[in-house]
C-alpha positions as CSV (number, residue, x, y, z in Angstrom):
1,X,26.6,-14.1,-46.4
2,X,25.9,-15.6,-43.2
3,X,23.6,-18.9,-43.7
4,X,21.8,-20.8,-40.7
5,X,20.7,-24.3,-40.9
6,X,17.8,-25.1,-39.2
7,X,17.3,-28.7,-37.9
8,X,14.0,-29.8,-38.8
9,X,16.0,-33.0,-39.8
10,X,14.8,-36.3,-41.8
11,X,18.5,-38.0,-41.2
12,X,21.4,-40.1,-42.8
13,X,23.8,-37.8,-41.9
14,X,26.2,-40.6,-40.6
15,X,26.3,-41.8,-44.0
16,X,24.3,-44.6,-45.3
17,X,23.9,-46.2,-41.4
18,X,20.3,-45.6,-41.9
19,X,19.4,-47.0,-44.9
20,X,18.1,-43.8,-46.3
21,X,18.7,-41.7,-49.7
22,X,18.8,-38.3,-48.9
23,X,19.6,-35.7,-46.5
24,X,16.8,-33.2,-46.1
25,X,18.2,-30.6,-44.4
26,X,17.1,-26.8,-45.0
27,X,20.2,-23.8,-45.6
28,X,19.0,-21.0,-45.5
29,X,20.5,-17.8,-45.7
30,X,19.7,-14.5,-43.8
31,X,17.2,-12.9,-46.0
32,X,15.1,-16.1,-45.6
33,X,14.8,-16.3,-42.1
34,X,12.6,-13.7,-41.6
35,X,12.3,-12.5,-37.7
36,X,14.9,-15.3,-36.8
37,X,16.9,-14.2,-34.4
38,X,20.3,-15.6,-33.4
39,X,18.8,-17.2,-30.1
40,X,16.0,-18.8,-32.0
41,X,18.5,-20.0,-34.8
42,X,20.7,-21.4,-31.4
43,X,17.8,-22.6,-30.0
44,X,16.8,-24.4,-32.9
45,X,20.2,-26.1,-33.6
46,X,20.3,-27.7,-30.3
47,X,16.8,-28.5,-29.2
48,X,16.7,-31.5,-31.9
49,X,19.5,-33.2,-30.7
50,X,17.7,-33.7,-27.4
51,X,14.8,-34.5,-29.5
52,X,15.8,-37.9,-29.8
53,X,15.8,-39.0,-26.2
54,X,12.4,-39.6,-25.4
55,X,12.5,-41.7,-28.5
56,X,15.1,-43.8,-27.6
57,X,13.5,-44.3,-24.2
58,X,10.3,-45.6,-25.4
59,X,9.5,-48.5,-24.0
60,X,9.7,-50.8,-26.8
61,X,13.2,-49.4,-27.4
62,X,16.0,-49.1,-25.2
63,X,13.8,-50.2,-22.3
64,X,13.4,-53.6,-24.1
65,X,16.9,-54.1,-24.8
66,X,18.1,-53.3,-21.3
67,X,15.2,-55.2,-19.0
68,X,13.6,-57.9,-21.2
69,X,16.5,-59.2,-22.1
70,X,17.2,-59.8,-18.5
71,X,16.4,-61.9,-15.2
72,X,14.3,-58.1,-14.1
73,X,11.8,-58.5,-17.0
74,X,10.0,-61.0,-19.1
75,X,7.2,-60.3,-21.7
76,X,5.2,-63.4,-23.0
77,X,2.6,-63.9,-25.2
78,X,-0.2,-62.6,-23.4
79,X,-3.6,-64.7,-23.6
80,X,-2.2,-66.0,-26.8
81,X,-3.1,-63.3,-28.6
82,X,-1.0,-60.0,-27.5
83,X,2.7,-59.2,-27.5
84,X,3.4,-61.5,-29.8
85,X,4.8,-59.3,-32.5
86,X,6.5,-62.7,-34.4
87,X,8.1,-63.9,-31.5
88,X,10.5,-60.6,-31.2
89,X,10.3,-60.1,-26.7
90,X,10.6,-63.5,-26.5
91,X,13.6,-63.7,-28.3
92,X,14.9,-60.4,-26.8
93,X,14.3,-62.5,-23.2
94,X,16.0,-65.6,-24.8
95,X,18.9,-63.8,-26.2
96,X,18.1,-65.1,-29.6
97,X,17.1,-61.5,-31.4
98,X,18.0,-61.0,-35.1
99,X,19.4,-58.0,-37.4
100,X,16.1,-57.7,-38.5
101,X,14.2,-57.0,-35.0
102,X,12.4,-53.9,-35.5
103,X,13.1,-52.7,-31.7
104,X,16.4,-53.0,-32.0
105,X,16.6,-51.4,-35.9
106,X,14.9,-48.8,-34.6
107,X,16.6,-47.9,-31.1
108,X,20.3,-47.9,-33.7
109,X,18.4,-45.7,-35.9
110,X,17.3,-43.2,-33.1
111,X,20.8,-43.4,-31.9
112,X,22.4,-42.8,-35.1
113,X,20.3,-39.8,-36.3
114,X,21.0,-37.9,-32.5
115,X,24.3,-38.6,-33.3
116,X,24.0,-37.0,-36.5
117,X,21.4,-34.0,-35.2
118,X,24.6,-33.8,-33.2
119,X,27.0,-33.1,-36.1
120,X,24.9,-30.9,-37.6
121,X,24.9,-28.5,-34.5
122,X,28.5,-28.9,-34.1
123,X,28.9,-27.7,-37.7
124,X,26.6,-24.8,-37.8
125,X,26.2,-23.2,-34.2
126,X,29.7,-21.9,-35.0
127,X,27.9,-19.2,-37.7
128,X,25.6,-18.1,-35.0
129,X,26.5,-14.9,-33.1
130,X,24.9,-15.9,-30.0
131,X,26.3,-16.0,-26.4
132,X,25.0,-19.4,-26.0
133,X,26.2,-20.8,-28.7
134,X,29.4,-21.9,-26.9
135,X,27.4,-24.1,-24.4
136,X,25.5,-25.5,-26.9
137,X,28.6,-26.8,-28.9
138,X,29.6,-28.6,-25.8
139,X,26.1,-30.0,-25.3
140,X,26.1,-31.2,-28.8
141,X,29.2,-32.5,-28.8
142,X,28.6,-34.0,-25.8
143,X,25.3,-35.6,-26.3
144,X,26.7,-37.2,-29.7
145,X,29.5,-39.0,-27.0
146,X,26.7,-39.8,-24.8
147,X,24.5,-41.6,-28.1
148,X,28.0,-43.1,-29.5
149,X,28.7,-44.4,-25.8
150,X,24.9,-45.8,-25.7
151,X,25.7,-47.2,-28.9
152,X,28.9,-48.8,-27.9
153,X,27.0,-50.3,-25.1
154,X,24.5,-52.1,-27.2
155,X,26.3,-52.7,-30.1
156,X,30.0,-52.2,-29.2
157,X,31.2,-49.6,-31.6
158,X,31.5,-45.6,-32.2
159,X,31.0,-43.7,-35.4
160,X,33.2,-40.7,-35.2
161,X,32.9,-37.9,-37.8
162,X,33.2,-34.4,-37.7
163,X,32.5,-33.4,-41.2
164,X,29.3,-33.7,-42.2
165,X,29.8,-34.2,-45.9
166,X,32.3,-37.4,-44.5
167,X,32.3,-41.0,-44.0
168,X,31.8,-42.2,-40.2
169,X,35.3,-44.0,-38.8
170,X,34.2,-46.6,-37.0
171,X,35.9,-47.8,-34.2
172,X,35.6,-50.7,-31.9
173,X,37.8,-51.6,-28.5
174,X,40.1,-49.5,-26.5
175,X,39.5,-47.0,-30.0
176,X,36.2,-46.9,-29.1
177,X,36.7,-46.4,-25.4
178,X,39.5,-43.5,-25.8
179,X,37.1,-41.6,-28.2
180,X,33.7,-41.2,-26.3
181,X,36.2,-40.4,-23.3
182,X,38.0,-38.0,-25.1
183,X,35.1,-36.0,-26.2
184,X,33.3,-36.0,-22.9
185,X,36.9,-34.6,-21.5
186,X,37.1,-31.9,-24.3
187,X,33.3,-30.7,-23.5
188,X,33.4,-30.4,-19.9
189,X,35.0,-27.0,-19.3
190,X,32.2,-25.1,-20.8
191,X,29.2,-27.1,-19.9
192,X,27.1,-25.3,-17.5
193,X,26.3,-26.4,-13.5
194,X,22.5,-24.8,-13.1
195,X,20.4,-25.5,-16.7
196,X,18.7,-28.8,-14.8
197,X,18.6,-32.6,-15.2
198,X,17.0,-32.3,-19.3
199,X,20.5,-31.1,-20.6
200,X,24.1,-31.7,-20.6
201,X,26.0,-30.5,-17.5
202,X,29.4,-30.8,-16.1
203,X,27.9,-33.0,-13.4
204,X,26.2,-35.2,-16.0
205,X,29.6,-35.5,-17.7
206,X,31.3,-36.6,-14.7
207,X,28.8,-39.3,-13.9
208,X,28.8,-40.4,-17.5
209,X,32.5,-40.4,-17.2
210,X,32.5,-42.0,-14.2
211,X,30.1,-45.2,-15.8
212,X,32.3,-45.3,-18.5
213,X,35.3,-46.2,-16.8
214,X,33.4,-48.5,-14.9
215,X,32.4,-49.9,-17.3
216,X,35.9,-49.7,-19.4
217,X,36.9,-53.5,-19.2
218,X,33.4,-54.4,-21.0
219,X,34.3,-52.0,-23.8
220,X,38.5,-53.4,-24.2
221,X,37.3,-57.0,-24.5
222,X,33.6,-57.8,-25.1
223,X,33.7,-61.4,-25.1
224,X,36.4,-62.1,-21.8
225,X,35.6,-64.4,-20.0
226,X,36.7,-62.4,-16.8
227,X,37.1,-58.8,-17.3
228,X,39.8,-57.2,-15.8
229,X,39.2,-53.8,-13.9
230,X,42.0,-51.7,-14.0
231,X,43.0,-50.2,-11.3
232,X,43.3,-46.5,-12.9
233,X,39.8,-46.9,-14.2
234,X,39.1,-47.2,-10.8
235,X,40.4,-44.3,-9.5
236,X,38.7,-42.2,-12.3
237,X,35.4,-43.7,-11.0
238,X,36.3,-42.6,-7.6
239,X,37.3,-39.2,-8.5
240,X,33.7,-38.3,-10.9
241,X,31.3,-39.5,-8.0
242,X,33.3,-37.8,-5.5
243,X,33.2,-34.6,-7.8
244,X,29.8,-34.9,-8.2
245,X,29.1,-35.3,-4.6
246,X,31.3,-32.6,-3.6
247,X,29.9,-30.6,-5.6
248,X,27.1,-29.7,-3.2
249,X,24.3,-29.7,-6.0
250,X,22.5,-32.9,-5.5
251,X,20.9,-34.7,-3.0
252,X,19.3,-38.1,-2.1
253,X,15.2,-38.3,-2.0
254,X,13.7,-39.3,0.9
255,X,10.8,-40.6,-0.3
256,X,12.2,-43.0,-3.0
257,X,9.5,-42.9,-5.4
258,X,9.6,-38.8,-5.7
259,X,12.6,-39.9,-7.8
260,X,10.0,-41.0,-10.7
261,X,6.7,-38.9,-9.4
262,X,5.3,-36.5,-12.7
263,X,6.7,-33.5,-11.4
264,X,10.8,-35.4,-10.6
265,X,12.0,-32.8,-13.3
266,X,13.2,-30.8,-9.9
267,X,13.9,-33.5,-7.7
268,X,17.5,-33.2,-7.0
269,X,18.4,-36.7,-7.3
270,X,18.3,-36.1,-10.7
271,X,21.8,-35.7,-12.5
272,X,20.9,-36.0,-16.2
273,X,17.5,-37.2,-17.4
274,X,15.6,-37.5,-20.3
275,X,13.1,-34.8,-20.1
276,X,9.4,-35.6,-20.3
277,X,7.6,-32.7,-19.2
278,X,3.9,-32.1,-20.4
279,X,5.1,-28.5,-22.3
280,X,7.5,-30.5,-23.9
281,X,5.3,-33.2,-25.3
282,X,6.9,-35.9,-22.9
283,X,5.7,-39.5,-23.6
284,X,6.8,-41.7,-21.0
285,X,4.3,-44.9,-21.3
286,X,6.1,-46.7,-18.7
287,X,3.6,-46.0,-16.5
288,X,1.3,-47.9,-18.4
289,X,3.3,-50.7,-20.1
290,X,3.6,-53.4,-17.0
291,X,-0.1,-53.1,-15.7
292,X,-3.3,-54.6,-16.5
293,X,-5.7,-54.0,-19.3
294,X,-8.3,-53.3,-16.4
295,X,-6.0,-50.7,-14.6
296,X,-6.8,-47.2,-15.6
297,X,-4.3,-44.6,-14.2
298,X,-6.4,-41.6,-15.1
299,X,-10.1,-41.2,-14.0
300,X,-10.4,-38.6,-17.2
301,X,-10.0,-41.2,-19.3
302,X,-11.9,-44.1,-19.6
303,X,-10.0,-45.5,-22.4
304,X,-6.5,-45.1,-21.5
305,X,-5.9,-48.6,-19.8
306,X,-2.3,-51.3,-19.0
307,X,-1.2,-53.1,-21.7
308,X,-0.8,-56.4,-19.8
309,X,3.1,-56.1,-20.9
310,X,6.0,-56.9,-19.3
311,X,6.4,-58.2,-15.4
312,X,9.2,-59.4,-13.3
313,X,10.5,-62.6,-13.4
314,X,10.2,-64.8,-10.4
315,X,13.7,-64.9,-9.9
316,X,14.3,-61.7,-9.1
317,X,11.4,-61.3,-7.3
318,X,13.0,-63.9,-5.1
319,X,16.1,-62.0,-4.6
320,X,13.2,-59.5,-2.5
321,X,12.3,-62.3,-0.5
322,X,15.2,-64.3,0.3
323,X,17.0,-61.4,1.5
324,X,14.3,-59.6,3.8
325,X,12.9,-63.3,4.7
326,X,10.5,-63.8,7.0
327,X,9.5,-60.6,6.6
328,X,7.8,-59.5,3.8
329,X,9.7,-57.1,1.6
330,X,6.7,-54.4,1.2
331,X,6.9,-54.0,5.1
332,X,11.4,-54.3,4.7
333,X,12.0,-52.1,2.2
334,X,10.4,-49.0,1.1
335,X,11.6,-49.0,-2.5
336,X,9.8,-52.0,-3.0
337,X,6.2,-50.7,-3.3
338,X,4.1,-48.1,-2.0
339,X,0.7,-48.3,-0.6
340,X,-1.6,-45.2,-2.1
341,X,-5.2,-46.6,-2.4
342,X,-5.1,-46.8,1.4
343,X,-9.4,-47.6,1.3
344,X,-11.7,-50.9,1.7
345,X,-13.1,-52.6,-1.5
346,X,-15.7,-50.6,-3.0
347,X,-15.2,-47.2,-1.5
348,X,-15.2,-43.7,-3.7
349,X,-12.8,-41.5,-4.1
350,X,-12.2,-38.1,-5.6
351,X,-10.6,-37.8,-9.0
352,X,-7.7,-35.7,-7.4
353,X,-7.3,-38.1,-4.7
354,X,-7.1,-41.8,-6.7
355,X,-3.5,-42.7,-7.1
356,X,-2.5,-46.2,-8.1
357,X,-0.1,-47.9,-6.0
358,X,3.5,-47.9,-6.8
359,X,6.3,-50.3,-6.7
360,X,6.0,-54.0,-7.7
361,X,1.9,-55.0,-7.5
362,X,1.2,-58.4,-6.4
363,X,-2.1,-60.2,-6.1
364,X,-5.6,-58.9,-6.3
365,X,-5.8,-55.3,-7.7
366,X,-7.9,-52.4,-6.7
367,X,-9.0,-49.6,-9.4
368,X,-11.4,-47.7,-10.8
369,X,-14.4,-49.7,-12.2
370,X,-15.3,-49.7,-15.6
371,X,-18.8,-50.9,-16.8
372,X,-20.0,-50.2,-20.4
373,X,-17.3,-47.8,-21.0
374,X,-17.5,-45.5,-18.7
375,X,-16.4,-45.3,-14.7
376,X,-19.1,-46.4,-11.9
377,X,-19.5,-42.7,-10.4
378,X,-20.8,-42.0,-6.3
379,X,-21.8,-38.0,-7.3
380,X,-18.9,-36.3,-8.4
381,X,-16.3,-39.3,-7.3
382,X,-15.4,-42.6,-8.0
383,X,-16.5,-45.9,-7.5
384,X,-13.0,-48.0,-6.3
385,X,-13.1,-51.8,-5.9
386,X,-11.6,-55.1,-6.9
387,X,-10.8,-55.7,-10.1
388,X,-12.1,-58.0,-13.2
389,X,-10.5,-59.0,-16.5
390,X,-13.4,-57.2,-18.1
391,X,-11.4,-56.0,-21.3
392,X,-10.3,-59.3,-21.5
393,X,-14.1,-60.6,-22.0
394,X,-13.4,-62.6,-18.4
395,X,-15.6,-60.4,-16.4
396,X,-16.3,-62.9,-13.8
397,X,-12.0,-63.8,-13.3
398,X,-10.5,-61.2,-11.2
399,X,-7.4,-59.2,-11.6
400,X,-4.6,-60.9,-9.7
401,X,-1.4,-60.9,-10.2
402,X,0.6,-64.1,-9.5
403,X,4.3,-65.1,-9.3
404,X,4.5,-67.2,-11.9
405,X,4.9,-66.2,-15.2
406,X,6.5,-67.6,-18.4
407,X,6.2,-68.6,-21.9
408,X,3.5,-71.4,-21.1
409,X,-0.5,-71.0,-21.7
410,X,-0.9,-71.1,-18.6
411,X,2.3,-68.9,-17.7
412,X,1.3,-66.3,-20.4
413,X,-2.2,-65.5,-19.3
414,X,-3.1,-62.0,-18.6
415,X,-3.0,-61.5,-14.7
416,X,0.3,-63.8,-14.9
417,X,3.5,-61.9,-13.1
418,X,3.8,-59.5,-10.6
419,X,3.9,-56.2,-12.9
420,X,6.0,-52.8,-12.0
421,X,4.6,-49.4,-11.9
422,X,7.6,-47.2,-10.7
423,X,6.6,-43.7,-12.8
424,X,4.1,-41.6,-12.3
425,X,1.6,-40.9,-15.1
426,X,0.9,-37.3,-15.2
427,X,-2.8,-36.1,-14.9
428,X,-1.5,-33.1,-17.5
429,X,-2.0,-35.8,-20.3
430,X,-4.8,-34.6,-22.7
431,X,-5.8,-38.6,-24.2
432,X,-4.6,-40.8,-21.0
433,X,-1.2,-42.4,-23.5
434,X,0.2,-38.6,-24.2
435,X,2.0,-36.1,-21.5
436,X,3.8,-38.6,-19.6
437,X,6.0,-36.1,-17.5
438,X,8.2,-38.3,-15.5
439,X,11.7,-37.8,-16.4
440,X,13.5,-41.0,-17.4
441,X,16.8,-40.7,-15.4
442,X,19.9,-41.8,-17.1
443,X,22.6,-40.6,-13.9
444,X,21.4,-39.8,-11.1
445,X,22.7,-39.8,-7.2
446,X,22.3,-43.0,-5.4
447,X,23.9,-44.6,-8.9
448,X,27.2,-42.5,-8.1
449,X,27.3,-43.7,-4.5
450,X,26.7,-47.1,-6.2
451,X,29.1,-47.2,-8.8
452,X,31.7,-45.2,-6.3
453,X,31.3,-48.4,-3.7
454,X,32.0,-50.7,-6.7
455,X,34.6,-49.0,-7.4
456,X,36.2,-49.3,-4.3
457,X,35.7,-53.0,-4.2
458,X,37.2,-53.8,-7.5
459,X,40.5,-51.8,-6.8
460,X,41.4,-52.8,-3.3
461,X,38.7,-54.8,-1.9
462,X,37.6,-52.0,0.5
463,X,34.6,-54.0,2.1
464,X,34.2,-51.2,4.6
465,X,34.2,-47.8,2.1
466,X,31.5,-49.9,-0.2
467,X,29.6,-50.5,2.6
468,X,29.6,-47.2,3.8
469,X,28.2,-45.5,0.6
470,X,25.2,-48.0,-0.2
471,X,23.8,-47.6,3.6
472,X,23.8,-43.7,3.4
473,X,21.8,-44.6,0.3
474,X,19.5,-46.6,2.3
475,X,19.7,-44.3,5.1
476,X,18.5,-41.1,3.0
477,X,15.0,-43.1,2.4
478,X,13.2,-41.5,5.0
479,X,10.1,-40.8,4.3
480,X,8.7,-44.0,5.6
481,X,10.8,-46.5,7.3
482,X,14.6,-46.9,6.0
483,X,15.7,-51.0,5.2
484,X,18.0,-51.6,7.6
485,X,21.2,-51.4,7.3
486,X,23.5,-53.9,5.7
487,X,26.6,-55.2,7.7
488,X,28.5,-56.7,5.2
489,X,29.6,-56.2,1.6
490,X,30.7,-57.8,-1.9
491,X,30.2,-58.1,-5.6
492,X,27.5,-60.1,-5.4
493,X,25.4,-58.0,-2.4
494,X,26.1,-54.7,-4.6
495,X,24.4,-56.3,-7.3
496,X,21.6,-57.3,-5.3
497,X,21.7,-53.8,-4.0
498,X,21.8,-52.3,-7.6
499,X,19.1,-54.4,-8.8
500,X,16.6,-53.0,-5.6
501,X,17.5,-49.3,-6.5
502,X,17.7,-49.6,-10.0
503,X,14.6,-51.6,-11.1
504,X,13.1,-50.9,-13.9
505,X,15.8,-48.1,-15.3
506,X,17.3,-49.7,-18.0
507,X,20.7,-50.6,-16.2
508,X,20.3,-53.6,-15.7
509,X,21.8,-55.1,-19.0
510,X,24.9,-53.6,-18.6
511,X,25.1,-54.1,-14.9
512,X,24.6,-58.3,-15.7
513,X,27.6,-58.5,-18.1
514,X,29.5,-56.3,-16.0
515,X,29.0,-58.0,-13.2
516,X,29.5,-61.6,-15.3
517,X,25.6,-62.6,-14.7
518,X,24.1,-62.1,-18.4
519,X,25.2,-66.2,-19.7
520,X,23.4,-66.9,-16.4
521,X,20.0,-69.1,-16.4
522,X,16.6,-67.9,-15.2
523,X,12.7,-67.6,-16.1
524,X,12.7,-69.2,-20.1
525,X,16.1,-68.2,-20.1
526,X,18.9,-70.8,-20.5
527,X,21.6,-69.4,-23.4
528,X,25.2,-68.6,-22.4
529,X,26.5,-67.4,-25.7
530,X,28.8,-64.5,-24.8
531,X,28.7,-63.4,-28.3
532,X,25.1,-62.3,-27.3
533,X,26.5,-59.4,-24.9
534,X,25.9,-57.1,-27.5
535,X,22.9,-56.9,-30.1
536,X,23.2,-57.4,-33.8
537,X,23.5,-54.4,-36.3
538,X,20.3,-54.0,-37.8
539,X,20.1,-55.4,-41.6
540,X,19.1,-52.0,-42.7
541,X,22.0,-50.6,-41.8
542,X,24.3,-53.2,-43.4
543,X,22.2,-53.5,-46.4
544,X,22.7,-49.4,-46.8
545,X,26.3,-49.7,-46.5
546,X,26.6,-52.5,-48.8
547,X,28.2,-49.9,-51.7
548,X,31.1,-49.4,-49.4
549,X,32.3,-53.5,-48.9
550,X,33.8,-54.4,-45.4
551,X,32.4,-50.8,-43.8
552,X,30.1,-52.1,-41.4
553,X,30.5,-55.6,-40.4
554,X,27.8,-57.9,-38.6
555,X,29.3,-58.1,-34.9
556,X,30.1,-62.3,-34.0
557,X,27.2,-64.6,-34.0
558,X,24.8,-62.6,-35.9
């Protein structure tokens, strides 16, 4: 008798890496799947493996691990009373975290269990007589690389398993490294080209191929204190990014911050993404995270206001300025911010027509006003004006946003920081928090130019092929006026570079240690443990393997 499982999954399925009991999955058997058909029973294998993304890419989550902890974000204790969740984002900044942060428990967990989703589709599309249900092997085989390479990134090991009633081998190193390239290598061939950025294709293997070998002397030997980039890795990098570009399929935005608007799930800069459309139940609060508790994206919804979270640190807002100096970098660069409310103080707009400005926001801020609950109307439009700390019970300070921001009183205040709002919340959202839309991207074009010039400047110094690639980047901005074009290149100008395309997309982690910057010093950040490149495993987890001694073991320091 033929049995399906369907993945309606409460997980442990790694095996005790959860600290959970039980395993709740559902075999059923033909006769009690009435009207089930083989698609649906395909369907319903792979979609939870996906499931986990958007989870993972919450912004408390892997966001936090790869921006507040460093010189791009910092979140203090805002007004003394908010954010302070026992001192967790400040460690997270300091690069003092614990195994028992909750973020950090719970991005592992969301990690584990999509690597375990993973297993289970692996083990039972197999018994489903679907055409599809080759694809869909390769997907989930490759998306439990892509979580076991996240989780090497974070945590620096694998778990690899391929029967589910098994104990995970975990593997650490060069072991590590061969594994999550070996399984990306074995899925390729029967990935499709044309399914879009939400799912596993052969040119989202290629760029996750290409980032791991980039990445490759990280994952040898965590703690070096230079890395050595091999030259072979190299060439591997070269050869992904040039497949993907050769490929045809994608193509650099024009207007940069299309990349992240609530519609980016067919913008073709996107290689792989985590998919947050509105009939998918996205939930992308970035847009909401960095901005002020008197900014409301949404006139619909009077109650859906910032959080006052995280901003950038003046440090690398510097790295703007210094290098665009004496101009200002709003007028330099276009992928610095993004001018929407284009109206005088106190003017009224149409609900379809108010868009926040995007980018990094600095000083006083414009918005819809709020009095007594409710949005100061002109007929059927809006009232726009300046901005008070109203929710704050300041109604008389206004909303401006200052350089300065730190761990201080005075540094932790509420308008404190220049704050980011790079995605685009979607007006689909039924409460103002839900529908977020904007894809997350995790590869997408300008990042293969940029890690295809790196390349080429680790292997052989070529100065002139590195340049070449981040300037057609720049170049492809057109939409407004392009930053001018660089005329010289190095290590420490790509990084520079990869920190103005990149902000904000939870690269920046990995790029810092890669690029030997993480022990540096900035904003309330002074440690240079290099133990602290990658994050402790949660006490959970350890605790819940503690029946099988020596299994998992605490990485160094923690």
């Amino acid at each position: 008798m033929k049995k399906i499982l369907v993945s309606s999954l409460a997980l442990c399925g790694l095996l005790f890496l959860n600290s959970c009991t039980d395993l709740t999955e559902n075999v059923l058997d033909e006769s009690s799947v009435t009207g089930l058909t083989d698609k649906q029973a395909a369907d319903g294998n792979l979609a939870p493996v996906y499931a986990r993304l958007p989870d993972i890419f919450l912004h408390t989550n892997y966001f936090n691990l790869q921006e507040i902890s460093t010189d791009e974000a910092i979140l203090p204790y805002r007004g003394g009373t908010d954010w302070g969740d026992n001192g967790i984002y400040l460690a997270m900044h300091q690069h003092t975290s614990t195994s028992t942060d909750p973020n950090i428990r719970n991005t592992w967990q969301f990690l584990t269990q999509g690597i375990s989703r993973a297993l289970t589709a692996i083990n039972t599309l197999p018994t489903i007589n679907d055409p599809a249900a080759k694809v869909y092997i390769a997907e989930a085989r490759g998306m439990r690389a892509y979580y076991n390479m996240v989780l090497l990134d974070l945590f620096g090991l694998v778990f690899a398993k391929d029967d589910a009633q098994g104990i995970s081998e975990i593997l650490r190193g060069e072991k590590a490294l061969d594994y999550v390239r070996t399984e990306f290598l074995a899925v390729e061939p029967d990935l499709l080209t044309n399914v879009g950025p939400g799912r596993l294709t052969k040119g989202a293997v290629w760029g996750l191929l290409a980032r791991l070998h980039l990445n490759a002397a990280v994952y040898r030997d965590r703690y070096a204190t230079n890395f050595t980039f091999k030259p072979e890795d190299m060439d591997k990098v070269v050869e992904y990014c040039d497949k993907i570009i050769n490929s045809g399929q994608y193509q650099l935005a024009r207007d940069y911050f299309s990349i992240f608007n609530s519609d980016n799930n067919t913008n073709k800069e996107l290689i792989f993404a985590v998919d947050q459309r509105a009939e998918l139940n996205g939930h992308n609060r970035l847009a909401y995270f960095s901005l002020s508790g008197d900014q409301f994206p949404l006139p619909a919804f009077p109650a859906a206001n910032g959080t006052d979270g995280p901003a950038i640190t003046p440090d690398f807002y510097r790295t703007w300025v210094d290098t665009y100096a004496p101009r200002d970098p709003a007028a330099a660069d276009p992928r610095f911010f993004k001018q929407n409310l284009n109206i005088p103080a106190d003017s009224c707009v149409s609900a379809n027509d108010f868009n926040m400005n995007r980018g990094i926001l600095r000083g006083q801020q414009f918005g819809l006003i709020r009095v007594n609950g409710a949005f100061v109307r002109c007929g059927n439009n809006y009232r726009v004006g300046r901005l008070f700390n109203v929710t704050r019970n300041r109604p008389t300070t206004p909303v401006v946003f200052t350089e300065r921001v730190d761990f201080t009183v005075a540094g932790s205040d509420y308008s404190t920081g220049f704050r980011v709002l790079k995605y685009e919340f979607s007006k689909k959202s039924s409460s103002g928090r839900n529908l977020g839309d904007a894809d997350f991207s995790i590869v997408r074009l300008a990042d293969v130019y940029m890690m295809r010039a790196e390349a080429k400047l680790r292997k052989s110094n070529d100065a002139a092929g590195a340049l070449a690639d981040v300037n057609l980047v720049r170049a492809s901005r057109t939409a407004s006026t392009p930053p001018p074009a660089l005329t010289s290149m190095n290590l420490d100008l790509l990084f520079r570079e990869r920190g103005f395309e990149f902000y904000w997309e939870m690269l920046r982690r990995t790029d810092m240690i890669r690029f030997g910057k993480y022990e540096g010093t900035w904003t309330e950040k002074s440690n240079n443990d290099r133990r602290k490149r990658i994050f402790p495993i949660p006490q959970t987890a350890i605790d819940g393997a503690s029946n099988l001694p020596g299994y998992l073991v605490q990485n160094e320091s923690y």
